[in-house]
C-alpha positions as CSV (number, residue, x, y, z in Angstrom):
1,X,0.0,0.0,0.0
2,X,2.6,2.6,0.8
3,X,4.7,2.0,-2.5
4,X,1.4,2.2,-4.8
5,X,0.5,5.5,-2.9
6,X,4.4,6.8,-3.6
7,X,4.0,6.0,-7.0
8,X,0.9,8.2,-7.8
9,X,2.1,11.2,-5.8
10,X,2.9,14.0,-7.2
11,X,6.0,16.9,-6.4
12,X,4.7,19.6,-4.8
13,X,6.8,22.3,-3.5
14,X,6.0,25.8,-2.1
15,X,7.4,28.5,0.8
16,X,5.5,25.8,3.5
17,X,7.4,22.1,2.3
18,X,10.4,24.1,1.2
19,X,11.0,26.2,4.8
20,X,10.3,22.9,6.7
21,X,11.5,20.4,4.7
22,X,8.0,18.1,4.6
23,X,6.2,16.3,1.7
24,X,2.9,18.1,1.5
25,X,1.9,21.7,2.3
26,X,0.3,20.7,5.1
27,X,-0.6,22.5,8.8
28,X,-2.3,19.5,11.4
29,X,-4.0,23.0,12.9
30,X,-3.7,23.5,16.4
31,X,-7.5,22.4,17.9
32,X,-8.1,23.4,21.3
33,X,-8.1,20.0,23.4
34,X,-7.9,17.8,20.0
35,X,-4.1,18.3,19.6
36,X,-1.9,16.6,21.6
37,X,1.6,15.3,21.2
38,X,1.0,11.7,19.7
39,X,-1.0,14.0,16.4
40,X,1.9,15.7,16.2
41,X,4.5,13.3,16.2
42,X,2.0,10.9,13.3
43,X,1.9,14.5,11.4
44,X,5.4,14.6,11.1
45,X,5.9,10.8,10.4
46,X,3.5,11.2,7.5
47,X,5.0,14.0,5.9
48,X,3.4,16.9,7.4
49,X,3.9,19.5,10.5
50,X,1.4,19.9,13.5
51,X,1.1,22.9,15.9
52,X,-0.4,22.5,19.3
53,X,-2.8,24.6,21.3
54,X,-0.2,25.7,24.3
55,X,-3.3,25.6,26.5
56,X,-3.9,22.5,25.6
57,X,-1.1,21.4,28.4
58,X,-3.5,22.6,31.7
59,X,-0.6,23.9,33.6
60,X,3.2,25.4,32.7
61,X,4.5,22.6,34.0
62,X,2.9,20.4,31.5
63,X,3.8,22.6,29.1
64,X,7.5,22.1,29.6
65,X,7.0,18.3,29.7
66,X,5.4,18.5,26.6
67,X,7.8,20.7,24.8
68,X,10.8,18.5,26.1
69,X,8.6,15.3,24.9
70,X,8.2,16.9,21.3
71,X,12.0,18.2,21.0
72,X,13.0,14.1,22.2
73,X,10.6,12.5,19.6
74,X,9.2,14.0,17.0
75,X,10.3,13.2,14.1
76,X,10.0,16.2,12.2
77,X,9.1,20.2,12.5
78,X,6.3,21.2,14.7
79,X,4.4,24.1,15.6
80,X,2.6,26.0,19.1
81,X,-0.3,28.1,19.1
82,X,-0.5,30.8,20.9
83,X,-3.7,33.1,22.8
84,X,-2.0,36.5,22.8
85,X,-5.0,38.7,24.5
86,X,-5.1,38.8,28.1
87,X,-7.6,36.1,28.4
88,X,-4.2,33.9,28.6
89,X,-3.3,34.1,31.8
90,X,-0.3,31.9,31.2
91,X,1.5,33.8,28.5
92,X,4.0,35.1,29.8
93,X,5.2,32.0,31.0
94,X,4.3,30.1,28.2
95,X,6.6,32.2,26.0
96,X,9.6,32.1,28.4
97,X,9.6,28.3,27.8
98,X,9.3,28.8,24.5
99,X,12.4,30.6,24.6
100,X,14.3,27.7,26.4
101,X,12.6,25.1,24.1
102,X,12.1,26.8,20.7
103,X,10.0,25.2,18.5
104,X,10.0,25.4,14.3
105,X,7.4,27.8,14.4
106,X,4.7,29.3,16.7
107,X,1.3,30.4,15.4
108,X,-0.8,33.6,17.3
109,X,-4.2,33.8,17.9
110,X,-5.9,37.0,19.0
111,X,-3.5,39.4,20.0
112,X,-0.4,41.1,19.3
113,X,2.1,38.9,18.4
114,X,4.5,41.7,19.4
115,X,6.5,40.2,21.8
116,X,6.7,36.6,20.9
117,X,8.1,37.7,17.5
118,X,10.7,40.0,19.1
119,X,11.4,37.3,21.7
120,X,11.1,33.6,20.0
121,X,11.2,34.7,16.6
122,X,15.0,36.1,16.9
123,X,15.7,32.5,18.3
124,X,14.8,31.1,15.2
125,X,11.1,30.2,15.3
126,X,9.2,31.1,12.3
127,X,6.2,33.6,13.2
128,X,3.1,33.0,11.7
129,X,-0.3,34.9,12.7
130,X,-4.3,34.0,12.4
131,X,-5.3,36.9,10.2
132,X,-9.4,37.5,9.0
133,X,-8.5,40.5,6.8
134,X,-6.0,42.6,5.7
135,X,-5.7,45.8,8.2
136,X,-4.2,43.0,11.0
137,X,-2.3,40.7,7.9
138,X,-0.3,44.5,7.2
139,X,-0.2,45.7,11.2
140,X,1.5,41.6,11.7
141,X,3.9,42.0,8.3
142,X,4.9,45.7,10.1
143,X,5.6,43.5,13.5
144,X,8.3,41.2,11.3
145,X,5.6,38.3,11.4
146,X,7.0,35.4,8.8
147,X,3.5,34.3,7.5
148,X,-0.1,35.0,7.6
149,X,-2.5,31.4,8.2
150,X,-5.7,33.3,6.2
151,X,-8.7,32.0,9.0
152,X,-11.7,32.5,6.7
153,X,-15.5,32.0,6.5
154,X,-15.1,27.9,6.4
155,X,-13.1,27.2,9.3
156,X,-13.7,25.4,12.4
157,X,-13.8,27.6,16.2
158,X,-12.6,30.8,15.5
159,X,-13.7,31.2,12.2
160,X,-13.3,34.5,9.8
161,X,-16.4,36.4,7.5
162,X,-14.1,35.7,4.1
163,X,-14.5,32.7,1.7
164,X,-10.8,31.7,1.2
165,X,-11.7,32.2,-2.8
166,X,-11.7,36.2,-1.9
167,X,-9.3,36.2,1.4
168,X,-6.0,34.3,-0.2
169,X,-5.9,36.6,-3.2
170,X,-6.8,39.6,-1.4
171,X,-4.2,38.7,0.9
172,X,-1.3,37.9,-1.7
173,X,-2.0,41.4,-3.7
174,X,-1.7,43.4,-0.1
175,X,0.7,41.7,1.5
176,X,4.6,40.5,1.0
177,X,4.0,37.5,3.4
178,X,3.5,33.8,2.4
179,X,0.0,33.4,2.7
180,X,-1.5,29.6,4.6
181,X,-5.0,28.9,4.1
182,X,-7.1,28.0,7.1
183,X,-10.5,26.4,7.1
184,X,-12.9,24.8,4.8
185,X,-10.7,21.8,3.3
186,X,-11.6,18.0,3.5
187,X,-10.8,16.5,0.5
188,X,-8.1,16.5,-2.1
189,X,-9.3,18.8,-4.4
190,X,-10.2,21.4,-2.3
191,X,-6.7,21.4,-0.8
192,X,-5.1,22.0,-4.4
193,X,-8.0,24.8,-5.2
194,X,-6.2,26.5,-2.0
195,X,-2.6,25.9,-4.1
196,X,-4.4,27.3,-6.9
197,X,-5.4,30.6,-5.4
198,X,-1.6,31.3,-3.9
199,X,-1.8,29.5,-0.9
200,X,1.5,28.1,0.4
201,X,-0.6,25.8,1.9
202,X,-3.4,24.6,4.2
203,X,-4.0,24.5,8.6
204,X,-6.1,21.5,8.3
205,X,-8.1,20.7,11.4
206,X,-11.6,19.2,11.4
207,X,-10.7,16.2,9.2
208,X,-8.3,15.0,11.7
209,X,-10.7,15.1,14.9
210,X,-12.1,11.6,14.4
211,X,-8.7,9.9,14.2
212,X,-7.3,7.3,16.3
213,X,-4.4,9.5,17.8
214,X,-7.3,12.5,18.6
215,X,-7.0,13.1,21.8
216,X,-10.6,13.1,22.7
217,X,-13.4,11.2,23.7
218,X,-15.4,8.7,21.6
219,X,-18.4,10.4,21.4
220,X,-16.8,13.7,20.4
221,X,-15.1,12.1,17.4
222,X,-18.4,10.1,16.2
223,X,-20.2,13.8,16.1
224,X,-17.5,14.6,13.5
225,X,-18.2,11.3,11.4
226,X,-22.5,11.0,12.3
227,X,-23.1,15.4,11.6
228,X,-22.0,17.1,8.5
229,X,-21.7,20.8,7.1
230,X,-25.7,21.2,7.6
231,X,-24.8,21.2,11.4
232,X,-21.9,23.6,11.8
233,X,-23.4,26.9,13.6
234,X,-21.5,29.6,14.9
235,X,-22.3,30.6,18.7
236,X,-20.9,33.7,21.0
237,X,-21.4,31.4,24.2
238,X,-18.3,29.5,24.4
239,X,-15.6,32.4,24.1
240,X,-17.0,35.6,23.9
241,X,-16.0,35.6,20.3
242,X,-17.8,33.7,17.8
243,X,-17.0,30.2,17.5
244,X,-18.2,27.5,15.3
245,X,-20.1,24.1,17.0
246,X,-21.6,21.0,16.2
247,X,-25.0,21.5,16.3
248,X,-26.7,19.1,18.8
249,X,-29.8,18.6,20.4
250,X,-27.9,20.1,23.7
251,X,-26.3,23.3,21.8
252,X,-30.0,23.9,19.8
253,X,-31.4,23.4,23.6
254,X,-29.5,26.2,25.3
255,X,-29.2,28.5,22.1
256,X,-26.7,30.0,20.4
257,X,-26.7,33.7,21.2
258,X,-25.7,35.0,24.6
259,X,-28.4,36.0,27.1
260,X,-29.2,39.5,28.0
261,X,-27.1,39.6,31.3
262,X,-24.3,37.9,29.5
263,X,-24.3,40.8,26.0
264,X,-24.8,43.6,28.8
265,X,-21.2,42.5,30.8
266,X,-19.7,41.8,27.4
267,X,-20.8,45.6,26.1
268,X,-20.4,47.5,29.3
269,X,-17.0,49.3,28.9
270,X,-16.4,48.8,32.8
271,X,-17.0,45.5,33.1
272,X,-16.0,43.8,29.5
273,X,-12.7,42.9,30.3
274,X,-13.5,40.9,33.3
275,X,-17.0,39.4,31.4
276,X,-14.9,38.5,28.7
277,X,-12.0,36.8,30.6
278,X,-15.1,34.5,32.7
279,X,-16.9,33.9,29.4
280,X,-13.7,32.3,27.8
281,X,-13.0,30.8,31.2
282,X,-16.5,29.1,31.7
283,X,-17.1,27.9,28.0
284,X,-13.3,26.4,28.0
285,X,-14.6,24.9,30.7
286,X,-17.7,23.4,29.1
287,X,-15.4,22.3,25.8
288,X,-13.3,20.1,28.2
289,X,-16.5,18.6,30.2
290,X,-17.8,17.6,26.4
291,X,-14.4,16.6,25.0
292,X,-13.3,14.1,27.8
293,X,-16.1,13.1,29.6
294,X,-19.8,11.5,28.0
295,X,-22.6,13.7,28.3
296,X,-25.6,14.6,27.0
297,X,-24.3,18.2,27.5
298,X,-22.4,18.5,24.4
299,X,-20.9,21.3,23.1
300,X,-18.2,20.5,20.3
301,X,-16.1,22.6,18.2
302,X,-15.8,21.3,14.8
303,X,-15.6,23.4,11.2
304,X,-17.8,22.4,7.8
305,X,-15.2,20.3,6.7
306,X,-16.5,17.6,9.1
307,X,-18.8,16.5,6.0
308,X,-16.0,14.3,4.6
309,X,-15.0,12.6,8.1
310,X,-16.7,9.1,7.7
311,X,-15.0,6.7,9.9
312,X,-12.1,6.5,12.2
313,X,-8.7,6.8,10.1
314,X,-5.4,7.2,11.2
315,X,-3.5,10.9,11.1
316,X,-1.4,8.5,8.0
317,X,-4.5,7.5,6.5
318,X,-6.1,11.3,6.6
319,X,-3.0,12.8,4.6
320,X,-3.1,9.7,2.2
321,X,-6.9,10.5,1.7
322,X,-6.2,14.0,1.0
323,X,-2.9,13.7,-1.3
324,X,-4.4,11.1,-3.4
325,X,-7.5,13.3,-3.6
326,X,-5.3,16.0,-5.0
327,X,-4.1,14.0,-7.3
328,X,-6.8,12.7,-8.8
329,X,-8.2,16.3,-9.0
330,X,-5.1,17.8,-11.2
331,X,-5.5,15.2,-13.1
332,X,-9.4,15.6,-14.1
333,X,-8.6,19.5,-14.1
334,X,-5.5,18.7,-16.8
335,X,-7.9,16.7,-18.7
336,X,-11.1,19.4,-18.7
337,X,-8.8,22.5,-19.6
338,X,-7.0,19.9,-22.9
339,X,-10.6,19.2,-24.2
């Protein structure tokens, strides 16, 4: 099986395989309480990188454990994600390991990456920020950021307003930096339409959920496989900021917009920081219950892409699916455009 899959692959090479030195242009995205070392190490094994949610290790000290763990024995380049907003309580910390136990590259999420590019990045870790448009891709460029990951309208949690067809381009005119796409790819050929719009390539996450090394519970991985695209709302109860869920019976149940007392903390210019910080406190908190523990009281973060998850694979197995998929879609598209 391995040979006949090397034999119908084809080369691909852009900024992403070339800077890391992987097969594919591929990002296992960091998914808060998903990722986990074992992902990242099967990424790297099959020819991809991963990047880890640091909170996804619940104290600095498992942080450190996990960084040593990855440095030991992965077998290739891997990635952290970052929360850069005060809403981390942990940063600061978080990034002075990071500066004893540099990693390949480090990805930001809603903040400044200000001081993590002018503190890890001159150790050699490439920068790369979550961008939705292009005000924060050029504020991030200025900053000496080495990449943007585009987050548009088809991605899973923190999900943009942009259809990647509009953001990557619009991106790549304004902006010198390589450009990832981020969101709204589950098969083969929607990974090489990405390629075809100027993406140096994809953060992949919802596909590889419902996979053996996923480091959550069985019930959260058969949601991925049993709902589809149909079921993907976005809800402002989890985080604060919208965020994209599985819809359940549970999540339809308690609604999806916040209640009265919870808009009137989150809009009062007194009280919003402190609202804000216990709203992304509380609905972390309610992610964990549903990812590790069975309950009817479900809320699970997945993106649209879920609609191609249809049993259990392997992280090996998802990356075969997807590579052969491209493929088999260049071909089809060399065919059409020679008719």
């Amino acid at each position: 099986m391995p040979h006949k899959f090397l034999q119908v692959i084809m080369n691909i090479s852009t900024w992403l395989t070339q800077t890391f030195k992987i097969k594919y242009p591929i990002i296992l995205a960091p998914m808060f309480l998903v990722s986990n070392d074992e992902m990242l190490i099967a990424a790297a094994k099959a020819g991809i990188t991963g990047c880890i949610p640091a909170l996804n290790y619940r104290t600095p000290e498992e942080f450190e454990a996990g960084l040593k763990n990855l440095k030991d024995n992965c077998p290739g380049p891997f990635g952290v994600n970052l929360i850069v907003n005060k809403s981390n309580v942990h940063l600061p910390k978080q990034i002075e390991l990071l500066t004893k136990y540099v990693p390949d590259y480090i990805i930001t999420s809603l903040g400044s990456p200000r001081e993590v590019i002018e503190r890890v990045g001159k150790l050699g870790a490439k920068i790369f920020c979550d961008v939705v448009d292009v005000d924060y891709a050029l504020k991030v460029e200025e900053l000496g950021a080495d990449a943007l990951i585009a987050v548009n309208s088809g991605a899973g949690g923190h999900a943009g307003k942009i259809p990647s067809s509009i953001l990557v381009p619009m991106l790549r005119e304004k902006s010198k930096l390589p450009v990832i796409a981020a969101g709204g790819v589950g098969t083969g050929d929607a990974l090489l339409s990405m390629l075809a719009l100027g993406a140096e390539g994809a953060s992949i996450g919802s596909p590889f959920i419902a996979t053996h090394e996923g480091g959550v519970n069985a019930d959260y991985k058969q949601a991925c496989i049993d709902y589809g695209a149909a079921d993907i709302a976005m809800t402002s109860k989890v985080s604060g900021t919208p965020c994209t869920v599985i819809k359940t019976p549970y999540v339809e149940k308690i609604g999806l917009e916040q209640n009265f007392i919870e808009s009137f903390l989150n809009s009062n210019k007194q009280v919003k920081k402190y609202a804000k910080m216990l709203t992304y406190y509380k609905g972390m908190k309610l992610l964990e219950k549903a990812a590790f523990s069975a309950t009817y009281k479900s809320v699970w973060c997945a993106g649209p892409s879920i609609e191609f998850s249809h049993k259990i694979e392997s992280v090996d197995e998802v990356v075969k699916r997807l590579i052969t998929g491209m493929e088999q879609a260049k071909k089809q598209l060399g065919a059409r455009l020679s008719d």
